[in-house]
C-alpha positions as CSV (number, residue, x, y, z in Angstrom):
1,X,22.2,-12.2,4.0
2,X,18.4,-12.5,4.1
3,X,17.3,-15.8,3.2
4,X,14.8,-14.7,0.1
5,X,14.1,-11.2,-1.6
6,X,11.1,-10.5,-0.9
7,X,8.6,-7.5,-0.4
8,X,8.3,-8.4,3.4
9,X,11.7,-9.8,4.5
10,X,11.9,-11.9,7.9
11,X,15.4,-12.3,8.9
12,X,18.5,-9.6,8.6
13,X,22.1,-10.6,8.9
14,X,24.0,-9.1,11.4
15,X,27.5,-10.0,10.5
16,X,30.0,-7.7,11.8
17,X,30.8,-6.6,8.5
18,X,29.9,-3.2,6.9
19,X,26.3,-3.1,5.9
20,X,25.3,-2.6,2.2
21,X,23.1,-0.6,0.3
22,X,20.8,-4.3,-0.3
23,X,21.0,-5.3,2.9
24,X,20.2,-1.1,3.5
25,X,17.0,-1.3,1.5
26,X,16.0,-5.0,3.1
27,X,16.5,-3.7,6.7
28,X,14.0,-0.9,5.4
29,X,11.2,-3.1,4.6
30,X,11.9,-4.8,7.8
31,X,11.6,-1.7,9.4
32,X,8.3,-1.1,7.7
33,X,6.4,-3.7,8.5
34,X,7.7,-4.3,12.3
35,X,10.0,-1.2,13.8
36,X,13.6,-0.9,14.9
37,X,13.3,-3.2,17.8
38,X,15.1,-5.4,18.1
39,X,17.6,-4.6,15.6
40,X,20.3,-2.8,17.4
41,X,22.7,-5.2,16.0
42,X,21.7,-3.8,12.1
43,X,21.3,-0.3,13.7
44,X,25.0,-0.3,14.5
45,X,25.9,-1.2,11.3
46,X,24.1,1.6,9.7
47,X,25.9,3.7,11.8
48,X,29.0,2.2,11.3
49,X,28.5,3.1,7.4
50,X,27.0,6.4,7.7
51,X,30.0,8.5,9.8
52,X,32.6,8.0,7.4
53,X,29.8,9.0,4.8
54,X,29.1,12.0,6.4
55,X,25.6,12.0,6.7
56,X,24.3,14.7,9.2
57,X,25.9,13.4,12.6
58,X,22.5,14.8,14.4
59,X,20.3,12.0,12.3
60,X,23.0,9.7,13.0
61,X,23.3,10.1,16.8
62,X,19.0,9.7,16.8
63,X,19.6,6.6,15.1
64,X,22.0,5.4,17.4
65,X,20.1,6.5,20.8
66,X,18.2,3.4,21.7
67,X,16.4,5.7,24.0
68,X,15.4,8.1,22.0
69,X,11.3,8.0,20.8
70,X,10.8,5.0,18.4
71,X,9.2,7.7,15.8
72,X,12.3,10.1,16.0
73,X,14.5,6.6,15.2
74,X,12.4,5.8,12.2
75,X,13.0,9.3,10.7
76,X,16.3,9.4,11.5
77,X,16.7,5.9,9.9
78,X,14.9,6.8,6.5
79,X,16.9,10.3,6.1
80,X,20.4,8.5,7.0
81,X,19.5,5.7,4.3
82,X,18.5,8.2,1.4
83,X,21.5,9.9,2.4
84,X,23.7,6.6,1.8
85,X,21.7,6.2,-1.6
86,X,22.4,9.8,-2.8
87,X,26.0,8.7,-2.0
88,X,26.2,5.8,-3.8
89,X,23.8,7.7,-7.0
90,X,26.8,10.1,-6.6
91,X,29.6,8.0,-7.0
Protein backbone atom coordinates (compact mmCIF):
# COMPACT_ATOMS: atom_id res chain seq x y z
CA UNK A 1 0.00 0.00 0.00
CA UNK A 2 1.04 3.55 -0.52
CA UNK A 3 2.11 5.10 2.57
CA UNK A 4 -0.45 8.34 2.50
CA UNK A 5 -3.48 9.28 0.06
CA UNK A 6 -2.46 11.89 -1.43
CA UNK A 7 -3.01 13.89 -4.83
CA UNK A 8 0.70 13.18 -5.79
CA UNK A 9 1.57 9.67 -4.43
CA UNK A 10 5.42 8.64 -4.08
CA UNK A 11 5.67 5.04 -3.44
CA UNK A 12 3.40 1.98 -5.12
CA UNK A 13 3.32 -1.48 -3.59
CA UNK A 14 4.26 -4.10 -5.65
CA UNK A 15 3.16 -7.13 -3.76
CA UNK A 16 2.54 -10.12 -5.86
CA UNK A 17 -0.94 -9.98 -5.19
CA UNK A 18 -3.73 -8.83 -7.57
CA UNK A 19 -3.86 -5.10 -7.92
CA UNK A 20 -6.96 -3.14 -6.87
CA UNK A 21 -9.09 -0.53 -8.13
CA UNK A 22 -7.26 2.08 -5.10
CA UNK A 23 -4.11 1.02 -5.71
CA UNK A 24 -5.44 1.24 -9.75
CA UNK A 25 -6.32 4.92 -9.29
CA UNK A 26 -2.88 5.68 -7.04
CA UNK A 27 -0.70 3.99 -9.76
CA UNK A 28 -2.61 6.61 -12.00
CA UNK A 29 -1.57 9.71 -10.33
CA UNK A 30 1.84 8.18 -10.20
CA UNK A 31 1.69 7.80 -13.64
CA UNK A 32 0.69 11.42 -14.08
CA UNK A 33 3.10 13.09 -12.57
CA UNK A 34 6.25 10.81 -13.52
CA UNK A 35 5.54 7.96 -16.44
CA UNK A 36 5.52 4.23 -16.44
CA UNK A 37 9.07 3.83 -15.85
CA UNK A 38 10.07 2.10 -13.66
CA UNK A 39 6.98 0.49 -12.72
CA UNK A 40 7.01 -2.73 -14.55
CA UNK A 41 6.50 -4.48 -11.41
CA UNK A 42 2.77 -2.46 -11.06
CA UNK A 43 2.43 -2.82 -14.87
CA UNK A 44 2.31 -6.61 -14.56
CA UNK A 45 -0.16 -6.45 -12.11
CA UNK A 46 -2.43 -4.42 -14.14
CA UNK A 47 -2.17 -6.89 -16.58
CA UNK A 48 -2.48 -9.62 -14.43
CA UNK A 49 -6.13 -8.09 -13.47
CA UNK A 50 -7.21 -6.91 -16.81
CA UNK A 51 -7.15 -10.51 -19.00
CA UNK A 52 -9.49 -12.32 -16.92
CA UNK A 53 -11.50 -8.95 -17.21
CA UNK A 54 -11.50 -8.93 -20.69
CA UNK A 55 -10.40 -5.74 -21.48
CA UNK A 56 -9.42 -5.36 -25.27
CA UNK A 57 -6.27 -7.77 -25.35
CA UNK A 58 -4.66 -5.21 -28.10
CA UNK A 59 -4.55 -2.28 -25.14
CA UNK A 60 -3.45 -4.89 -22.94
CA UNK A 61 -0.53 -6.29 -24.95
CA UNK A 62 0.69 -2.20 -25.44
CA UNK A 63 0.66 -2.07 -21.83
CA UNK A 64 2.56 -4.93 -21.37
CA UNK A 65 5.37 -4.26 -24.22
CA UNK A 66 8.02 -2.42 -22.38
CA UNK A 67 9.30 -1.57 -25.75
CA UNK A 68 6.60 -0.13 -27.10
CA UNK A 69 6.55 4.05 -27.34
CA UNK A 70 6.11 5.44 -23.73
CA UNK A 71 3.00 7.56 -25.20
CA UNK A 72 1.28 4.35 -26.74
CA UNK A 73 1.88 2.80 -22.90
CA UNK A 74 0.17 5.68 -21.27
CA UNK A 75 -2.88 5.36 -23.53
CA UNK A 76 -3.11 1.95 -23.29
CA UNK A 77 -2.77 2.25 -19.49
CA UNK A 78 -5.66 4.90 -19.11
CA UNK A 79 -8.18 2.91 -21.46
CA UNK A 80 -7.26 -0.57 -19.63
CA UNK A 81 -8.00 1.29 -16.19
CA UNK A 82 -11.44 2.85 -17.25
CA UNK A 83 -12.13 -0.38 -18.57
CA UNK A 84 -11.49 -2.04 -15.01
CA UNK A 85 -13.72 0.91 -13.50
CA UNK A 86 -16.58 0.28 -15.91
CA UNK A 87 -16.25 -3.32 -14.66
CA UNK A 88 -16.40 -2.76 -11.24
CA UNK A 89 -19.45 0.35 -11.92
CA UNK A 90 -20.99 -2.80 -13.53
CA UNK A 91 -20.95 -5.22 -11.02
Amino acid sequence: MLTTLTATPTHIDVSPTVIDDTEIDRFAWEVERAGLGGHEAVIDRVVERARPAGVNPVLVDVLADPAAPECARVRAFGRVAMSLGSHRLAA
